[in-house]
Structures are given as C-alpha cells and as structure tokens.
RODO-2510 file (C-alpha; in nm, 4 decimals, decimal comma):
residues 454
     n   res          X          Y          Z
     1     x     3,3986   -17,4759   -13,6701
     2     x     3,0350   -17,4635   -13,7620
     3     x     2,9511   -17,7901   -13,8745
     4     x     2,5244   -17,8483   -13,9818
     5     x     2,5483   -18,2118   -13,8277
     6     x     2,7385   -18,3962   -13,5777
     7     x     2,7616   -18,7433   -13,4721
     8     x     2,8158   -18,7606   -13,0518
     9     x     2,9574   -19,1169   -13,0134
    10     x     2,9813   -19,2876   -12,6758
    11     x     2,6993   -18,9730   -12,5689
    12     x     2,5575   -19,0540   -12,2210
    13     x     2,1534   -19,1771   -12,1558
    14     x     2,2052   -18,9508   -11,8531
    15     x     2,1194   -18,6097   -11,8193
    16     x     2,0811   -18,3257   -11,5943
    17     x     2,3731   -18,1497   -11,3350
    18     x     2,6945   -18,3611   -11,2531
    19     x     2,5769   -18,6011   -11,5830
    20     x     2,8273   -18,3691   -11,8405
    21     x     2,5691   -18,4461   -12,1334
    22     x     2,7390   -18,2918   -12,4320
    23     x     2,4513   -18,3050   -12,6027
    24     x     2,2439   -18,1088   -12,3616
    25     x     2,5553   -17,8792   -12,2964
    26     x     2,5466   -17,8253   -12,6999
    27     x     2,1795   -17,7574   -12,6802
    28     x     2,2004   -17,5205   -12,3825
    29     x     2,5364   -17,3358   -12,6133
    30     x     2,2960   -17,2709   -12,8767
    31     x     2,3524   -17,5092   -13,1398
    32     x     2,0672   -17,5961   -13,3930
    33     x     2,1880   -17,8098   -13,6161
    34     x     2,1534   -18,2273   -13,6495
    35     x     2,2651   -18,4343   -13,3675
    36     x     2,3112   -18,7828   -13,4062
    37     x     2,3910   -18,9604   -13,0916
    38     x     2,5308   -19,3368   -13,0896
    39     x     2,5291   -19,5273   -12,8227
    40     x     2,4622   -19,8945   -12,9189
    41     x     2,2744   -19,9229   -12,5172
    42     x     2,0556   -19,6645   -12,5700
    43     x     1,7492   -19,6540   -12,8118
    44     x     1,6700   -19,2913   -12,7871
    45     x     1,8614   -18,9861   -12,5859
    46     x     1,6765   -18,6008   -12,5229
    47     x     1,4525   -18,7057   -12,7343
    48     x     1,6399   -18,8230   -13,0495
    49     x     1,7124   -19,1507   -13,1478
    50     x     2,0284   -19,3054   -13,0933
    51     x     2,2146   -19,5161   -13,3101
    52     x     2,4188   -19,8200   -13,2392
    53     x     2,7306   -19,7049   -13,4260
    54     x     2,7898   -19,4081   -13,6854
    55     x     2,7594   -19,6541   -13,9670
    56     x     2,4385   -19,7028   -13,9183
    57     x     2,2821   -19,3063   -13,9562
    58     x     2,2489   -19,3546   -14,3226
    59     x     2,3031   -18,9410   -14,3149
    60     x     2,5580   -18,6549   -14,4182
    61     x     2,7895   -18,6120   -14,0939
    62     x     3,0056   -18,3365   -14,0824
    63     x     3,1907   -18,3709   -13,7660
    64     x     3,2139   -18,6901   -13,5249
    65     x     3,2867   -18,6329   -13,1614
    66     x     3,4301   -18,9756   -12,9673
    67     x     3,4423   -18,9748   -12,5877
    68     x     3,4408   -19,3617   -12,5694
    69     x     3,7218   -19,5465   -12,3799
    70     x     4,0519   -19,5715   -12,5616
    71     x     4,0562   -19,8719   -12,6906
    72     x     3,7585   -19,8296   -12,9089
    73     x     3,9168   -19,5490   -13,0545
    74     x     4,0795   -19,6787   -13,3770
    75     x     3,7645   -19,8761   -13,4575
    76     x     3,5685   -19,5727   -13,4343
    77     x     3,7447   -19,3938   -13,6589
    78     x     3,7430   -19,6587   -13,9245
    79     x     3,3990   -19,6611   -13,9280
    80     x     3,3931   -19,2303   -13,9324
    81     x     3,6104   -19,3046   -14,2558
    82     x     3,3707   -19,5656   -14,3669
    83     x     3,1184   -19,3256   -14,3424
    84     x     3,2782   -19,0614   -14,5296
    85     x     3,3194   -18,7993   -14,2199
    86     x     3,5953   -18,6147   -14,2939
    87     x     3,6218   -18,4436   -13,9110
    88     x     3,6359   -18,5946   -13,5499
    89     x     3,7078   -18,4778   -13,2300
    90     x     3,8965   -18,7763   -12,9774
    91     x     3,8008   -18,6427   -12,6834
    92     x     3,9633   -18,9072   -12,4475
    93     x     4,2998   -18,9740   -12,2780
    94     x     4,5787   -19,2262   -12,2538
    95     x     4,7237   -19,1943   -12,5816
    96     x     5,1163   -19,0363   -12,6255
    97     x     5,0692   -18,9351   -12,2880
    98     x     5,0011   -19,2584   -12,1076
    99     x     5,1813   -19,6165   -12,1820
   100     x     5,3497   -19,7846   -12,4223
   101     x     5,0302   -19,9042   -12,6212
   102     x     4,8749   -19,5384   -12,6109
   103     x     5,1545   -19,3953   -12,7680
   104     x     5,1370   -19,6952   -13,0678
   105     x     4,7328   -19,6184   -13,1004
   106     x     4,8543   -19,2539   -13,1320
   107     x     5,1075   -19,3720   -13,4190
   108     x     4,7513   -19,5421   -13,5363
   109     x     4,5976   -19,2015   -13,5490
   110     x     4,8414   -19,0054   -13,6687
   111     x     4,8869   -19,2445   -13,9878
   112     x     4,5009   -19,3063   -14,0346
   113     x     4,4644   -18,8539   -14,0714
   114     x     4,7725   -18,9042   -14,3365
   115     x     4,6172   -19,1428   -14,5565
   116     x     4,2568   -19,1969   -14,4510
   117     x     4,1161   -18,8380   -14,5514
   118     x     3,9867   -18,7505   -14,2498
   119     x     4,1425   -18,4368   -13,9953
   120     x     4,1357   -18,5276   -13,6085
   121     x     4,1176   -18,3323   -13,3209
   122     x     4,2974   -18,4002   -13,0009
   123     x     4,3060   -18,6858   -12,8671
   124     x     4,2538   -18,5666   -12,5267
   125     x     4,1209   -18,2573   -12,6005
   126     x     3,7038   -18,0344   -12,5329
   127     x     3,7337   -17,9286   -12,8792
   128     x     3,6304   -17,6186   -13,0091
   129     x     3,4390   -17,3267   -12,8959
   130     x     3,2823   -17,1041   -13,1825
   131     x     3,0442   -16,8779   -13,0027
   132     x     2,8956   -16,7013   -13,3359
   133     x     2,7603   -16,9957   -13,4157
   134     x     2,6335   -17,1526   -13,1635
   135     x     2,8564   -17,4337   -13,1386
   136     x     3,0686   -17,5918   -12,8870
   137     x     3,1931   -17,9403   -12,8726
   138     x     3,2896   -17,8902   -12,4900
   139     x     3,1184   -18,1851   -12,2448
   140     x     3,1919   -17,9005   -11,9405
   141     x     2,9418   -17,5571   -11,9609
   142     x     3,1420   -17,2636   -12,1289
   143     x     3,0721   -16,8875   -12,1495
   144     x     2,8948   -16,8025   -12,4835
   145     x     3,1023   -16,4375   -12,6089
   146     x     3,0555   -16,2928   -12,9185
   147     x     3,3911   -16,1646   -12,9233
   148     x     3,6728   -16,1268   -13,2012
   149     x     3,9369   -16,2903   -12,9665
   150     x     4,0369   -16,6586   -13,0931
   151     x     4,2182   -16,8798   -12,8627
   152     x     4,4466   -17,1907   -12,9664
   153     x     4,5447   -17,4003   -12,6196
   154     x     4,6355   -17,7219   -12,5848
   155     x     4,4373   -17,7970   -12,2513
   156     x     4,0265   -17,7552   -12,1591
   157     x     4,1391   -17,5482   -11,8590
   158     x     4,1293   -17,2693   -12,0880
   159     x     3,8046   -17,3052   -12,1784
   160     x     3,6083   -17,3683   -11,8619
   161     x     3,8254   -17,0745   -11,6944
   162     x     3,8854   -16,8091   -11,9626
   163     x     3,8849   -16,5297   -11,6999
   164     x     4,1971   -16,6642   -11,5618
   165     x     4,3525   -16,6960   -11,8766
   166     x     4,2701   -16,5220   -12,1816
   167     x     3,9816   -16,3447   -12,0686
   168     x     3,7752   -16,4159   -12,3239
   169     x     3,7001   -16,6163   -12,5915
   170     x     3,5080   -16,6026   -12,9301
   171     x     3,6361   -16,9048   -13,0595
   172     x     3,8541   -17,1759   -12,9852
   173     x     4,0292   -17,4863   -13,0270
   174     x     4,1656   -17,6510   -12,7283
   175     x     4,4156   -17,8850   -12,9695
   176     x     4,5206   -18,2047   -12,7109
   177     x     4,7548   -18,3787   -12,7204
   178     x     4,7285   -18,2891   -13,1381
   179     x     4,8013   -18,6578   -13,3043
   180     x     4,7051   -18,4326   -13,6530
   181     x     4,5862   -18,1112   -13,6356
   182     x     4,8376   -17,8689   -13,4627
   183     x     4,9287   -17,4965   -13,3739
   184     x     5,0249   -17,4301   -13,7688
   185     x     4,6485   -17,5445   -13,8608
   186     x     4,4852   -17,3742   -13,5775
   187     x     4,6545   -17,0240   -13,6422
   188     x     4,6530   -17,0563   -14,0385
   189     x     4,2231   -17,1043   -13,9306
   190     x     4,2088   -16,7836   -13,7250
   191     x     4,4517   -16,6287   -13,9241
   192     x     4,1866   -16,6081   -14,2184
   193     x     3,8591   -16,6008   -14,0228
   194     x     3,7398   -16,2427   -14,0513
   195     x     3,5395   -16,3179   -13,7238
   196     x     3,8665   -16,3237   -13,5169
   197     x     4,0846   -15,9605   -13,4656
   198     x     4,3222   -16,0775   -13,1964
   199     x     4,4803   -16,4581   -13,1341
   200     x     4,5590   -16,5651   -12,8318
   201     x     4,7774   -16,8851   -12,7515
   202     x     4,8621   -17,0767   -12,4550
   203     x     5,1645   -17,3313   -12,5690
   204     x     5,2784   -17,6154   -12,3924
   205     x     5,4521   -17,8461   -12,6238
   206     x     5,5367   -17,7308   -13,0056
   207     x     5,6207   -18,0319   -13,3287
   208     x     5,6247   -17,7411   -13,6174
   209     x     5,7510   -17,4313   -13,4385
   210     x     5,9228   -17,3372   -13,7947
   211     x     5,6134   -17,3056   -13,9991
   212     x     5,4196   -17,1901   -13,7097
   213     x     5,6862   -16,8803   -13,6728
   214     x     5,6785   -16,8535   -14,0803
   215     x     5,3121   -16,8278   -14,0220
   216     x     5,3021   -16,6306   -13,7509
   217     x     5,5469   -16,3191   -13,8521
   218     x     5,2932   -16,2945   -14,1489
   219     x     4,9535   -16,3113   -13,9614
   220     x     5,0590   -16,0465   -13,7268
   221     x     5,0783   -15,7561   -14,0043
   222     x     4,7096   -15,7893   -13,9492
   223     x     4,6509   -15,9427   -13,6434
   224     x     4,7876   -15,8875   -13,3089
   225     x     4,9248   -16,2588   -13,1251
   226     x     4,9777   -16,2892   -12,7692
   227     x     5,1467   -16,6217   -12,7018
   228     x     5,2466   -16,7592   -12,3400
   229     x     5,4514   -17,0100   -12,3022
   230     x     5,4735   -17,3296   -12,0329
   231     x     5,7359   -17,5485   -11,9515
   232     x     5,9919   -17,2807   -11,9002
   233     x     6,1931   -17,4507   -11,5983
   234     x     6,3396   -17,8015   -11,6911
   235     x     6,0644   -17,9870   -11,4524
   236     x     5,7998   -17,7684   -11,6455
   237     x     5,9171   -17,8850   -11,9526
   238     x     5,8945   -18,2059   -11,9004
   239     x     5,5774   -18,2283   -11,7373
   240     x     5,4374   -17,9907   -12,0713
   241     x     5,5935   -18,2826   -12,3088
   242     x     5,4136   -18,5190   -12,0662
   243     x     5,1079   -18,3608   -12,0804
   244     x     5,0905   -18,2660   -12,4425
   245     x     5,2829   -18,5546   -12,5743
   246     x     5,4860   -18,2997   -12,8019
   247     x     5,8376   -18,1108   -12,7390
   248     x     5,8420   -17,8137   -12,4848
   249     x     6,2042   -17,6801   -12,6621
   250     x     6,4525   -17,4369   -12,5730
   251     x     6,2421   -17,1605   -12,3460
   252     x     6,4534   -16,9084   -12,4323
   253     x     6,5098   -17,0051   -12,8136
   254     x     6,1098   -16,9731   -12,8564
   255     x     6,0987   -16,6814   -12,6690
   256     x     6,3583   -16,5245   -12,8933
   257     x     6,2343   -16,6035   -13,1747
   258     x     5,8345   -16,5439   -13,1218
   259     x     5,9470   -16,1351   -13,0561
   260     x     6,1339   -16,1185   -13,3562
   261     x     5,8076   -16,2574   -13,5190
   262     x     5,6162   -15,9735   -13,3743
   263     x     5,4003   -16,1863   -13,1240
   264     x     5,3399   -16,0290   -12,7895
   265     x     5,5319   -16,3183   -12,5701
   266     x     5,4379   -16,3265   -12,1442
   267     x     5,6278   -16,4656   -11,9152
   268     x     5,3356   -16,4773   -11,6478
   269     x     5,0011   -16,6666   -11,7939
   270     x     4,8339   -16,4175   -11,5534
   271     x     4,9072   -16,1701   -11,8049
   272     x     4,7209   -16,2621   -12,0350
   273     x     4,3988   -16,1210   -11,9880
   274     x     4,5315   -15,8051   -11,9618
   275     x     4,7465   -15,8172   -12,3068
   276     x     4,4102   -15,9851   -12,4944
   277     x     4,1997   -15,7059   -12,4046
   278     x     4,4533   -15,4150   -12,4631
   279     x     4,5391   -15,5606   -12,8036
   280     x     4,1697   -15,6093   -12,8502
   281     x     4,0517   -15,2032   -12,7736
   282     x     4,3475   -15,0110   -12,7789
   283     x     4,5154   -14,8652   -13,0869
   284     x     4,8831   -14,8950   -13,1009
   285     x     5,0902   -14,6333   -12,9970
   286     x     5,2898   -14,4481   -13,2338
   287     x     5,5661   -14,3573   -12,9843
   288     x     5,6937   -14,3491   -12,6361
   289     x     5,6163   -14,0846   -12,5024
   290     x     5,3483   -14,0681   -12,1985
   291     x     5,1151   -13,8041   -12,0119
   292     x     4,9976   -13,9019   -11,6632
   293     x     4,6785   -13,7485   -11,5527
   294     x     4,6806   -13,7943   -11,1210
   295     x     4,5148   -13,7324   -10,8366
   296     x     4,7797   -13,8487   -10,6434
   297     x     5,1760   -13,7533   -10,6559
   298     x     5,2401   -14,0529   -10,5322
   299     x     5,1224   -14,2446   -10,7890
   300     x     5,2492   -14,0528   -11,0653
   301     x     5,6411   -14,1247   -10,8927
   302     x     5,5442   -14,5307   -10,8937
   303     x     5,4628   -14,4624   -11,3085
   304     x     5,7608   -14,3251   -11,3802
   305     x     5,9280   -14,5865   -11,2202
   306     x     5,7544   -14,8133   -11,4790
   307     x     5,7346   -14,6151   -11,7745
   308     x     6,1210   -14,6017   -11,7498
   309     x     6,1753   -14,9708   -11,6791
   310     x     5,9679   -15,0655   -11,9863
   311     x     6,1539   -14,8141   -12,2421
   312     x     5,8897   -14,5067   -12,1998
   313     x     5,9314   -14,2006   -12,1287
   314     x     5,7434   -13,8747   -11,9429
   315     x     5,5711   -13,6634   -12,2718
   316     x     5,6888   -13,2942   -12,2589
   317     x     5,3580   -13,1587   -12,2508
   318     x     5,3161   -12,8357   -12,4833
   319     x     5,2540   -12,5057   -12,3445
   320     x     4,9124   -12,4922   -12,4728
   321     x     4,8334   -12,8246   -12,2611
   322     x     4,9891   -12,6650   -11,9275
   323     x     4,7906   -12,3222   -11,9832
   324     x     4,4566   -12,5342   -11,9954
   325     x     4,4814   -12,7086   -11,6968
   326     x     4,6954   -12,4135   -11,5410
   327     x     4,3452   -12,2081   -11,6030
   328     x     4,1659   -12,4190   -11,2928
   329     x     4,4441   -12,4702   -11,0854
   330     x     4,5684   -12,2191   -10,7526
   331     x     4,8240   -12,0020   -10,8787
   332     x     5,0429   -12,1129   -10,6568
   333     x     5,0375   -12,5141   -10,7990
   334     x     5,3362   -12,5586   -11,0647
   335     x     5,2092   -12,8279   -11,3422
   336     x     5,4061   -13,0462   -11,5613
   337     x     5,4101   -13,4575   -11,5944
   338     x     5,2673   -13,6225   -11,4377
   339     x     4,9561   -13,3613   -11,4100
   340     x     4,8599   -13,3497   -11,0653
   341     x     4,5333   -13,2065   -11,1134
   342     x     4,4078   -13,2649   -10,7184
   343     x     4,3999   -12,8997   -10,6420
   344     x     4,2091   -12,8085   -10,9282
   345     x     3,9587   -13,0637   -10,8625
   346     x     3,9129   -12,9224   -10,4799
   347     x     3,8678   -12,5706   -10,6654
   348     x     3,6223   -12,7219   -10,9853
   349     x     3,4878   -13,0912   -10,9272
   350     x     3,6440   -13,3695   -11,0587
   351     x     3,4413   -13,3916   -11,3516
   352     x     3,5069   -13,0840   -11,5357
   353     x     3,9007   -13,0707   -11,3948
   354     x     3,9537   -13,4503   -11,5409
   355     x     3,7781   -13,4136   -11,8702
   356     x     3,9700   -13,0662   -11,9742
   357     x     4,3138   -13,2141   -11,8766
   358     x     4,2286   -13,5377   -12,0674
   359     x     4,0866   -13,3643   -12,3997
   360     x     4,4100   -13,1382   -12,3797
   361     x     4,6739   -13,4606   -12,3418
   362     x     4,4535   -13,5558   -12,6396
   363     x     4,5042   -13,2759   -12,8599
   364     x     4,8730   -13,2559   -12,7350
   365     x     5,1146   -13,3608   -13,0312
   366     x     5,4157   -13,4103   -12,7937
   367     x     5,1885   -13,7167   -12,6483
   368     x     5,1230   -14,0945   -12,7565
   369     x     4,9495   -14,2305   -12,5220
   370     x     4,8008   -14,1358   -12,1591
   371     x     4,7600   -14,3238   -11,8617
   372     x     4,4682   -14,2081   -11,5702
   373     x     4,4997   -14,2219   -11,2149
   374     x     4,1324   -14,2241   -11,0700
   375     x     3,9436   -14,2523   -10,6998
   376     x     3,7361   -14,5528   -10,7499
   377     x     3,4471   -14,4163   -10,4527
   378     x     3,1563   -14,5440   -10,2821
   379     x     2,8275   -14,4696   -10,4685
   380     x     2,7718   -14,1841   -10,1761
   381     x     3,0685   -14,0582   -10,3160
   382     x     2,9870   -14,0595   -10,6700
   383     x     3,1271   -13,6367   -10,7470
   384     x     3,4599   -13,8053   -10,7823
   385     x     3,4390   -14,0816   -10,9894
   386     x     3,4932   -13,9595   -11,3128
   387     x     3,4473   -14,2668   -11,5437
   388     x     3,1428   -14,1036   -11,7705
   389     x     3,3082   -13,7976   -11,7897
   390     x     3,6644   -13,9377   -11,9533
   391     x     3,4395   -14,1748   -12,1604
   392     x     3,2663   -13,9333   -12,3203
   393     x     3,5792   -13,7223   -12,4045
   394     x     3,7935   -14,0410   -12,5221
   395     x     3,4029   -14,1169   -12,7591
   396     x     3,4408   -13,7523   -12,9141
   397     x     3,8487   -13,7935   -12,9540
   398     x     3,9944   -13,9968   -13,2870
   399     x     4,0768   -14,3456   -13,1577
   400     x     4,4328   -14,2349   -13,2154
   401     x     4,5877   -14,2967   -12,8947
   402     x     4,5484   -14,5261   -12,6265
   403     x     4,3855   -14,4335   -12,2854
   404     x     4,4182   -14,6803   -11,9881
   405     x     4,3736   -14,6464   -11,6216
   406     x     4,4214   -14,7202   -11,2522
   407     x     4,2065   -14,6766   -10,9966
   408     x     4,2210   -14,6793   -10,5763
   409     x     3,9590   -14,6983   -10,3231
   410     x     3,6457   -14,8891   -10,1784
   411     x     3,4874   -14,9870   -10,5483
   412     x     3,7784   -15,0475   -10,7656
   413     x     3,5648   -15,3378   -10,9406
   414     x     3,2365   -15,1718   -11,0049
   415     x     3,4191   -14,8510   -11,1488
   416     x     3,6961   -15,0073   -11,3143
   417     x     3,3313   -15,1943   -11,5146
   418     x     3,1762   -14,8229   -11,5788
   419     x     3,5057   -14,7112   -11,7132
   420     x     3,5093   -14,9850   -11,9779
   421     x     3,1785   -15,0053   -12,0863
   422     x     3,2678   -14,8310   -12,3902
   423     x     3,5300   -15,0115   -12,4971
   424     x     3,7927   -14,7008   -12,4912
   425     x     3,9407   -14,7005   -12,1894
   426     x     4,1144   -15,0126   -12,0269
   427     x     4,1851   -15,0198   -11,6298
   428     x     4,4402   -15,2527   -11,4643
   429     x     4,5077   -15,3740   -11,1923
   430     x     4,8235   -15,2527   -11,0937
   431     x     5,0684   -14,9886   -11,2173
   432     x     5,2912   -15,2163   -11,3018
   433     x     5,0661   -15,3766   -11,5475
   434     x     4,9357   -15,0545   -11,6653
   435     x     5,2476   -14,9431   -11,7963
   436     x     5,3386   -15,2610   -11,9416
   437     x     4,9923   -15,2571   -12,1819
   438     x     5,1804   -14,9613   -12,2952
   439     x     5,4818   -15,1354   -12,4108
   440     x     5,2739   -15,3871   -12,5650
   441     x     5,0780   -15,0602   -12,7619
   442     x     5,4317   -14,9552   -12,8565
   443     x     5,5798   -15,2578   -12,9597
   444     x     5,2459   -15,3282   -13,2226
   445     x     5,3266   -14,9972   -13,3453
   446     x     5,6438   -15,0661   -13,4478
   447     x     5,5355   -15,4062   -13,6213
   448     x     5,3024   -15,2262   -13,8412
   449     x     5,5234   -14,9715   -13,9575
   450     x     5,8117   -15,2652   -13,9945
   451     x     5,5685   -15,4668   -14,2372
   452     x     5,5048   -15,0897   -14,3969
   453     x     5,8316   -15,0236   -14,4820
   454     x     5,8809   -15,3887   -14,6337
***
C-alpha cells in the first residue's frame, strides 16, 4: 500500500474541479513518488509526460491503476504482465456484475492473477487509501487521517463518506467486486501491519468466509474487528451478490459464526462509527458492573433500562465512594447508583462536584466501567460544562476502565468535541448507544482472557 511508482492508465488530459484527475487527486493526498501516466492521446499531463501504453515507460512500476473502458481491460493487463508489474488496480465496472461477456472477462481476470504473477484489485473498485504514506489510488477527494483504524469494504462509498460509516480511516482497501484479491488477503494485510490497531469491515458478498473466520478468530487476540454485514433481507442479498458479484450467505449463519470468532458484529451500519472509535480509545472492561454519574434522575432510570437489556448491571458502589460524594451533598439527599450529584453541584459548582465523584467511581473496586451524564451549555453558560474537569481526572487515572458519556442541551456538538479531545472519554449520541459501547468493552474483555486461558 505504499508503492515508489505507479503507472495511471487511461489518466485524463483534464484537470481541475468536476475533471476527477487521479493524478492531481494523488498529488493533492500527498503522494511523492513516480507517476507515469498513459494515455496514448495525450503527449504530456500536469506536467509529466505521458506514455502511449505501459509498455512503453522503459521503468520499474510497482503498481498499475486502469480506469479505461472494459473492454480494454484484458489487454491492459497483458501488457502490465509484459512489463513485469506485479500489482494493478481495475478500477472500472461491468464485469461479474453486468452481462454475460463481463462475467467471462472476469473469468479472464481471475485466471490471468492465478497464473500470470500479478495480484489485482477490484474490478470496480477506488482502491486503497493509506494515509501514512501519502497514498491514495481514489479518483474522488478523501480525508487524509493518520489514524490506526484500517477499513476493508467492498464499495467507494466508504471512502468518500467515512463519517457515515466507519468514522475514520487510516488505511483502506475498498476490494470491488474482488476477481483476486479478497476479504482473507485484505485482513491477513491489516492483520500484520503494525500501523493498524482496530479493523473495520463493511461486507456485502463473502467467496472464503472459512479462512476469513480461521483468520479472523486469530487476529482478534490482538486486534479488535468490527464487521457489519449487508444483504440481510432476501432482496438485500441479492442486490449485495449483484453488486459485489460474490455470495451474500446465510445472514444469520455469518452472524453466528463472526461472534463466536470474537468480531464485534452490527446489525445497523450506523453503528459503526460509534463501535470503531470505542474499540479504538477505550480499554476493555473487565466486568459488568456500571457506575452512573447524573445530573439528571431521569436519565439515570433510561440507563438502567439499557444496562439491563445489554447484560450489565448497576455497580454497588463501596462505602468509601458514597462518603465522598456524601461529603458535598445536603444531608438530606440519599446517594447510591446512579449518583445523582445535582444537589451537590447547586451547593459546590459542577466542576469540583463532577471531578470528586468521577475520581472516586475510579478508585472504586466494585466498578468496571462508568458512564457520565453531562449539560452540554451555551458558552455563557460555561460553570457547568464540565468536560476539562473529567478529562483531567480520567489523564491522572490508569487507563483501566472505560469512561463514556452523554450529554443534553443547546451545544451537544461543540462539547461532546472538548470532551474527546483527549482521547479518554467517548460521548454518544444516545443512551441507547452509550450503553451498548459498553457491551462491546465487555465482550473484548472476555476475548482476551478466552485467548489467555488457551
């Protein structure tokens, strides 16, 4: 995923918005290494001269990207093979998802990567993303973000909208239609790339779920997976093996399975930011048992609701942890869990009244993890929002157990950024969701210690 020189065949002479120059998109992505563009109209593109086909660069090509029209496909690759590149990317359509005579040229492919010597991406496919290096094979402008998450999809969708999938993305490889290189390759890749801490997969259509699952229930002892699934209604599935030109399978089979494996499986793809980036921060939680820090009573009833559909369970809090808080609350208040710590904060500021309750749920043994119900104010307001204050306790505490939040009011987006800034504490949007990362926490837990005890 960091090739030193790549060949851009069928490249456009045009360039600027609306043109989808790959080469300028690579350029503007970061990438410094040699570009060869062929494009037998063109004499000379940004400034480098083209070449009328990849035979004819005389030089060391690591990678070739095709976008040409379909039926110049096979041709192209012989000469790639001619030319001793042992890498392309088909970036076009209308292969085993189109006609009759796509799915034969597919065949083509498929045979040529057995016995030719050369791996191939897609067809139908942006490619790869690798933002450490600089390098991105995607015709359509993608966020650059140094980030250890790596994503394996088999549409571009998730690359030029990563917020509404994974969230983010470090690297990636957006696999087509996959006429060679497949889920198996793509997660054995990330599996042993040290850049990559959590792997994230959107899965339509699926030719080696065996080895991927063999695979899989050994890369997750070290790495979390999040996988979600398409094609789970009949019409869905065959639409996903329409798309993808590969099998959808037995939804509930996979889904079976992929737990037992340890992955993280979603039903909703809207989850998925929320798992990435709670696999990604949080450590995993070594039980089940919860504290609730509120300044609402109302809010701590919807979390119990939650914690008790997802298997959790209210922490007993310790005597020590009710004293502390007890300390700055009316005599009159009783405490327990959820901590209601509202009149305190009318007695102390919210500030001082969050951070001790927090630091003692911390130091509490009878807890595992802790889950903070916050005002997200106006800036006029700013004596109640208490994001610095619980970041700076969570930055002195061992990263031992996890911390995430909820928050209510005018500015729920500009606080929910403050509270994260440090990497510590992750917000949701919902309670629903927030307990949920929990489970997710939990059930990572009890992979590790599974692989542990094996």
């Amino acid at each position: 995923m960091d090739p030193k020189s790549v060949a851009l065949i069928g490249i456009s002479r045009r360039s600027g918005p609306g043109s989808f120059n790959l080469m300028e998109t690579m350029c503007d992505f970061g990438y410094s290494g040699e570009i060869y563009p062929v494009n037998p109209s063109a004499g000379e593109i940004l400034g480098k001269k083209a070449f009328p086909d990849v035979t004819a660069v005389k030089k060391e090509i690591d990678l070739a990207v095709i976008t040409t029209p379909r039926e110049t496909t096979l041709k192209i690759l012989q000469d790639c093979v001619a030319a001793n590149i042992k890498a392309a990317i088909v970036v076009n359509q209308g292969f085993n998802d189109a006609d009759h005579l796509g799915r034969q040229m597919h065949r083509q492919m498929v045979e040529m990567a057995a016995g030719d010597g050369i791996r191939i991406l897609g067809p139908n496919t942006l490619g790869i993303i690798n933002s450490f290096a600089g390098f991105t094979t995607s015709f359509m402008p993608v966020t650059r973000q140094r980030v250890g998450i790596g994503l394996i999809c088999q549409s571009g969708i998730h690359f030029v909208g990563p917020n509404n999938f994974s969230g983010m993305i470090g690297k990636g490889i957006d696999l087509g239609n996959s006429c060679d290189i497949g889920l198996y390759d793509a997660l054995k890749y990330f599996a042993d790339d040290p850049d990559i801490q959590v792997i994230a997969v959107h899965m339509e259509g699926l030719n080696q779920i065996n080895d991927f699952l063999t695979l899989a229930a050994r890369v997750v002892k070290e790495k979390p997976m999040v996988v979600h699934k398409g094609g789970r209604s009949d019409t869905g599935a065959k639409a996903a093996m329409s798309h993808t030109g590969s099998l959808a399978g037995d939804y509930k089979l996979i889904q079976a399975a992929m737990k037992q494996a340890g992955i993280t499986f979603l039903e909703e793809s809207g989850q998925m930011p929320y798992a990435v980036k709670t696999q990604h921060h949080l450590p995993p939680m070594r039980g089940n048992r919860v504290a609730v820090i509120t300044f609402s009573g109302a809010a701590g009833i919807i979390i119990i609701d939650g914690l008790e559909r997802h298997g959790l369970q209210l922490a007993a809090l310790s005597p020590e942890t009710i004293d502390q808080v007890a300390a700055l609350s009316p005599g009159w208040m009783p405490l327990s869990n959820p901590l209601d710590i509202w009149p305190a904060v009318m007695k102390h500021g919210a500030g001082k009244v969050y951070s001790l309750a927090l630091e003692a749920v911390l130091n509490d043994p009878n807890v595992d993890g802790i889950v903070c119900v916050a005002i997200a104010p106006l800036p006029e307001f700013s004596f109640l929002n208490v994001a610095e204050a619980l970041n700076e306790v969570v930055e002195n505490s061992p990263r031992e157990k996890p911390v995430i939040g909820w928050t209510y009011g005018p500015n729920s987006t500009e606080v929910q950024t403050q509270f994260e800034s440090k990497n510590r504490i992750m917000v949701y949007p919902t309670l629903e969701l927030a307990t949920w990362a929990l489970t997710w926490l939990r059930d990572r837990c009890k992979i590790m210690m599974r692989h542990d005890e094996i």
